[in-house]
C-alpha positions in Angstrom: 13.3 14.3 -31.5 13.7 16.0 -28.1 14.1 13.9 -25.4 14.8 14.0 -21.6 18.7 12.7 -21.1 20.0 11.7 -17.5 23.7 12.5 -17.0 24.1 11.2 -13.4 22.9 11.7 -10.4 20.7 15.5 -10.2 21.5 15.7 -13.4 19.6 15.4 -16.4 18.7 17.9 -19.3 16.3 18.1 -22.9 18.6 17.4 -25.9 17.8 16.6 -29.3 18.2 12.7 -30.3 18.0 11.0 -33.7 14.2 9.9 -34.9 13.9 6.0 -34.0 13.3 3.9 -36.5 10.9 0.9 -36.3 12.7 -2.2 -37.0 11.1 -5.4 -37.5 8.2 -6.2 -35.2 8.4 -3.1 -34.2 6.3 0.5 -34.1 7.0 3.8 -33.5 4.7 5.8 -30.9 4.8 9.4 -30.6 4.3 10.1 -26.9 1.4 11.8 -25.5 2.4 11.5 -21.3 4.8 9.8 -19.4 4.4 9.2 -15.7 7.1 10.4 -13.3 7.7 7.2 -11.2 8.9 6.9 -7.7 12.1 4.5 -9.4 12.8 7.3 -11.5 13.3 9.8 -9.0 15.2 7.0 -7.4 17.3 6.5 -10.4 17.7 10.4 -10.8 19.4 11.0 -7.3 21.3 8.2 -7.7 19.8 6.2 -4.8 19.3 3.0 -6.5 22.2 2.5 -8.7 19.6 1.7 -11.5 19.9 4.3 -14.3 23.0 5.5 -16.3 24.4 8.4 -17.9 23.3 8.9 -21.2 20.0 6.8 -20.8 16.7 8.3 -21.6 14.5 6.7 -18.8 10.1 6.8 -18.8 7.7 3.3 -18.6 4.5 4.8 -17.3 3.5 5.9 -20.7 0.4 6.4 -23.6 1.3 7.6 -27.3 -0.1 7.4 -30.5 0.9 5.1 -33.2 3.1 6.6 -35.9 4.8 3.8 -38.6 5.0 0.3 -37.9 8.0 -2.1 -38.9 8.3 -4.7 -41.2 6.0 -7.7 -39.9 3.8 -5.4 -37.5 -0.1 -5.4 -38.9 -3.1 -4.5 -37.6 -1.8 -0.9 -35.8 -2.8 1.9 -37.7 -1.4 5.3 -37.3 -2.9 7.3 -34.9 -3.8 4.3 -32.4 -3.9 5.2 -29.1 -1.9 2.8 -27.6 -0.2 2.3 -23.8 3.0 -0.3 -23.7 3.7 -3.2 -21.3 7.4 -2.2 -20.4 8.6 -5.8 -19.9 10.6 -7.2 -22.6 10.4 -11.2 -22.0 12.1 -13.9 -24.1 9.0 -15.5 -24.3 10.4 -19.5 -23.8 11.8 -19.7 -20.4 9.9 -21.5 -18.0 8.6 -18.4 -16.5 7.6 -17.1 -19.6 6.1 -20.4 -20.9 4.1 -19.9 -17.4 2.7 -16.3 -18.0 5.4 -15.2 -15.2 7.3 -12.7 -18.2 8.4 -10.5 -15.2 11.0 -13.6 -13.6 12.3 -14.3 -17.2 16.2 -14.6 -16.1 16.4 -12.3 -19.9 13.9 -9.9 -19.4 14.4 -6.2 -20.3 12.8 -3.1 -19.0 11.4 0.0 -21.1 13.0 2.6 -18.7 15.3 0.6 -16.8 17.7 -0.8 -19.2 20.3 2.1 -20.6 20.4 0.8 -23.7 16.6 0.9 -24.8 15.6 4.5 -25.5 12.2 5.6 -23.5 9.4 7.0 -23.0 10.5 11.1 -22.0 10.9 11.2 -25.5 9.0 12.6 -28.3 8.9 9.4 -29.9 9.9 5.9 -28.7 10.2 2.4 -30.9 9.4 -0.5 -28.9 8.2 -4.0 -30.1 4.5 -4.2 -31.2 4.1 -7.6 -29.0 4.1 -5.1 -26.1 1.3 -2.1 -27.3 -1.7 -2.3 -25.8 -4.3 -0.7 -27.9 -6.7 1.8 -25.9 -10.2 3.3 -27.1 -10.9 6.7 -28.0 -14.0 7.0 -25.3 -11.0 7.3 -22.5 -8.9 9.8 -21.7 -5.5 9.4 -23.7 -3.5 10.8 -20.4 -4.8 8.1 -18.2 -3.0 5.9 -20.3 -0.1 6.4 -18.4 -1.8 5.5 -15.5 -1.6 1.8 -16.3 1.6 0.5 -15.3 1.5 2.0 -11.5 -2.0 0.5 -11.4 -1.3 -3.0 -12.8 1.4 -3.1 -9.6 -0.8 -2.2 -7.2 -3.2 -4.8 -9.1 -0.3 -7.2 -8.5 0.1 -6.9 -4.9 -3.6 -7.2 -3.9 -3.5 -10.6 -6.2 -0.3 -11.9 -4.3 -2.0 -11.3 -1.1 -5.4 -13.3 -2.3 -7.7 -10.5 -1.8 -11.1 -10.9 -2.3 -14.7 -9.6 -1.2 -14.3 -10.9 2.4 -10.8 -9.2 3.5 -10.2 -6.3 5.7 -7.6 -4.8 3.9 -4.9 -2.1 5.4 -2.3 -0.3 2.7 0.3 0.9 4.4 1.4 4.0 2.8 -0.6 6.4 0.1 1.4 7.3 -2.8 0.7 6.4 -6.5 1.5 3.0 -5.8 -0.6 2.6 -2.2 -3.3 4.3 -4.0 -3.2 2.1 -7.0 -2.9 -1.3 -4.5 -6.7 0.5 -2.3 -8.2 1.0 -6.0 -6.8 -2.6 -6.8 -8.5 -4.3 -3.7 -11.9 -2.5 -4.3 -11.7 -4.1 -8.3 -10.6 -7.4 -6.8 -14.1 -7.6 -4.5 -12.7 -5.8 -1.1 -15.3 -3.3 0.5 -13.3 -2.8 3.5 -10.6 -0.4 2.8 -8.1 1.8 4.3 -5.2 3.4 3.6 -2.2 4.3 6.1 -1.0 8.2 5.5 0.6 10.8 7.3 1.2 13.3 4.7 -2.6 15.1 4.8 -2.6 16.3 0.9 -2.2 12.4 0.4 -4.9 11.7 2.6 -7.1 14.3 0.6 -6.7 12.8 -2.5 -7.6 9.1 -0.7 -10.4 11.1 0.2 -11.6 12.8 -3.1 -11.7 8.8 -4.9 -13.4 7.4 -1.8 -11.1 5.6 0.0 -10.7 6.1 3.6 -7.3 7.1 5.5 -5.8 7.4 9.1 -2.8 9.0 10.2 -0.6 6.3 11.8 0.9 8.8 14.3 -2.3 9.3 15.5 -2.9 8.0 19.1 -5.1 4.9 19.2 -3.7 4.1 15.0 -4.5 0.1 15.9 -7.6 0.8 17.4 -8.7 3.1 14.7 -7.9 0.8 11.8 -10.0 -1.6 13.6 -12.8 0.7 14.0 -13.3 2.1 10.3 -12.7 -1.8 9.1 -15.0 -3.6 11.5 -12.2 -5.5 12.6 -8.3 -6.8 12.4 -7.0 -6.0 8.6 -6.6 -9.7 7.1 -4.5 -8.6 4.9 -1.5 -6.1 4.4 -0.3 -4.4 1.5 3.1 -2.3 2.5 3.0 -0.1 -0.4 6.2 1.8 1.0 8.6 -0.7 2.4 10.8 0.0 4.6 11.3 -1.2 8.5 8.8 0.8 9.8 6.1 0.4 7.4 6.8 -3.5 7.6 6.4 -3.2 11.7 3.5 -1.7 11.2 1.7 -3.7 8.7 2.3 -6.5 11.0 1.7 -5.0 14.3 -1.6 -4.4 13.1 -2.4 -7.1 10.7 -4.5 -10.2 12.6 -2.5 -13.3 13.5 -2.5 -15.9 11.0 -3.4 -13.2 8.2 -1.2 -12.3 5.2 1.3 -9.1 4.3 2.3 -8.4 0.8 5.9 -6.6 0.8 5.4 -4.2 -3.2 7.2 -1.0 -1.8 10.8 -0.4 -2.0 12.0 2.2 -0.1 14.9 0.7 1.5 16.6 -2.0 -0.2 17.3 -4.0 3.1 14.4 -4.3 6.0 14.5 -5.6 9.7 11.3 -7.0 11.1 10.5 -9.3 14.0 10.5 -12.8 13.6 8.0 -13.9 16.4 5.3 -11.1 14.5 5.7 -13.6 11.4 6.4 -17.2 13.6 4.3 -16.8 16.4 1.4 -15.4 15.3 2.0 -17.3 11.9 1.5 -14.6 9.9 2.6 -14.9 5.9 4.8 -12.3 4.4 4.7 -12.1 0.6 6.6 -10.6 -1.8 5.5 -8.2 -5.2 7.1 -7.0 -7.7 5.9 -5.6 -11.2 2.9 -7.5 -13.1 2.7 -10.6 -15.2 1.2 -9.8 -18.9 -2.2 -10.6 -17.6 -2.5 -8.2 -14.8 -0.9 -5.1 -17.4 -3.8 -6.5 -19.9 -6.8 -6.6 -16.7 -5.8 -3.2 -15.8 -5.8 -1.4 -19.2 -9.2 -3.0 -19.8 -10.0 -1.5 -16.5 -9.0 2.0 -17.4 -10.4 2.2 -20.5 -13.6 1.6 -19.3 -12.8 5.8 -18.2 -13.5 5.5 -14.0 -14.0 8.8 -12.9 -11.5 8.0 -10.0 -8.3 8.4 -12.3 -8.5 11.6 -13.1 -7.6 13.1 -9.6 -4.6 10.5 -9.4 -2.8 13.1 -11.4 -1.9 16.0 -9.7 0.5 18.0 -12.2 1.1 18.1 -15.7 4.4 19.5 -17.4 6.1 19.8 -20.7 9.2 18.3 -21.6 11.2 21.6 -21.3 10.1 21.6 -17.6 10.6 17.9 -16.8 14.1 18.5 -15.1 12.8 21.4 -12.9 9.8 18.7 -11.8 12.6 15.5 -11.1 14.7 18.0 -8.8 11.4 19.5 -7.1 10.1 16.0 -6.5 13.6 14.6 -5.4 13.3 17.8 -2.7 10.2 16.8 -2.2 9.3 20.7 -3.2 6.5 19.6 -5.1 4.0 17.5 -3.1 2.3 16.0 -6.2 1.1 12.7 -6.0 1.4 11.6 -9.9 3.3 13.9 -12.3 2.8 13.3 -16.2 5.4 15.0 -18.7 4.0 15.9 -21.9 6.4 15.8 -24.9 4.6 17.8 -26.9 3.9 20.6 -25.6 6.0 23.6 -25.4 
């Protein structure tokens, strides 16, 4: 198979790769698309220390079944099928509590160098983990699962629910899955901090309103489109200034959700969380639940996720998209690699 190989940092090429095999429990998907995440960029400059030469990275993904392993029933070939990246050992007590993301032995499709991915023609990965998807959808948005189930994540963490006023702060894949998330989870007030105007344009196109926050007035305005104060937060980029800001503006006593990582240490003023008793909340990944909510939410086909993604390319020019995105040459929101094609 031909698959997409990081060598370290801006450096990462297509090479051809022994078929996987299916071992027990297992099954064998050929790959239709694979999201480019914001990790993986991450990963590919070498900014967060989190992929390794020789690894074939990818966990946004769809495929179609191909074989299944010994012990695997029920998936027939040709299934269209997405996969819950998080490999959980399934006894802990975070695991015995639905929380597979904290298991102290969890593995992750895409993260761990030793588990071959999803830019790949074909990937093995245990048949616990595929989701099965209908035909009525289409099979690309498949990939839009995982970045959706964290945004899902986040608005849950934060308690969101029909009477918020909710601010995301930030609107790339992820602050545009955690606006869609708060609409699903009963929130009619919406709005989404952007400066980059193309961003703001797609916010636009799935009906979610945006403001610019170097715009004059940005508190006031906030205020304005949401009929009040946001009561609740989600910093979708995380860093210092995107923290400041989802506090500045967030009403006292209200809640902000940290689910961006953008800088892996943050400075934010301790009288904006003690004295107006706000409550700052971390998110990271999903449990199995929310991955499981959010496919049965995209298969249902809303006409929303097509315009999430905003360039398609084969695996031959996969490494020409990582460098352009890691310039930030390509503005694309979402980009999906497609193995098969040419």
């Amino acid at each position: 198979m031909r698959a997409l190989v990081f060598h370290g940092p801006w450096r990462i090429a297509v090479e051809d790769r022994p078929d996987p095999v299916p071992g027990p429990g297992e099954v064998l998907l050929r790959v239709v698309s694979t999201g480019i995440c914001g990790s993986d960029i991450h990963g590919f400059t070498g900014e967060n220390g989190r992929r390794f030469p020789g690894q074939v990275m990818g966990h946004e993904t769809v495929g179609r079944v191909v074989a299944t392993g010994p012990e695997v029933t029920g998936l027939e070939p040709g299934t269209l099928a997405t996969v819950h990246p998080v490999l959980a050992c399934g006894s802990c007590d975070a695991c015995q509590a639905g929380l597979d993301y904290r298991c102290p032995r969890r593995r992750i499709i895409g993260v761990d160098p030793a588990l071959s991915s999803a830019f790949a023609e074909l990937m093995a990965v245990p048949a616990a983990n595929v989701v099965e998807l209908p035909e009525t959808m289409p099979a690309e948005h498949g990939a839009l699962i995982e970045p959706l189930a964290v945004g899902h994540h986040a608005a849950a963490r934060g308690g969101c629910g029909p009477t918020d006023r909710v601010l995301v702060v930030g609107g790339g894949p992820i602050g545009q899955a955690c606006a869609l998330a708060a609409r699903r989870q009963g929130a009619e007030r919406v709005v989404v901090s952007e400066p980059h105007a193309g961003r703001r344009a797609l916010l636009a196109d799935i009906g979610v309103p945006s403001v610019d926050p170097n715009d004059d007035g940005f508190t006031d305005v906030v205020a304005e489109v949401l009929g009040g104060a946001p009561t609740l937060a989600l910093d979708a980029v995380g860093s210092s200034s995107s923290l400041r800001s989802a506090l500045s503006v967030c009403a006292p006593g209200e809640r902000v959700v940290l689910v961006g990582m953008h800088e892996p240490k943050v400075s934010i003023s301790a009288y904006a969380v003690s004295i107006e008793e706000r409550t700052l909340t971390g998110s990271y990944c999903y449990t199995k639940q929310d991955f499981l909510d959010t496919a049965a939410w995209v298969a249902t086909a809303p006409p929303e996720l097509a315009r999430l993604i905003e360039d398609r390319v084969s695996l031959a020019r996969a490494p020409e998209a990582f460098a352009a995105l890691a310039r930030g040459e390509n503005p694309a929101s979402k980009v999906l690699v497609f193995p098969g094609d040419s």
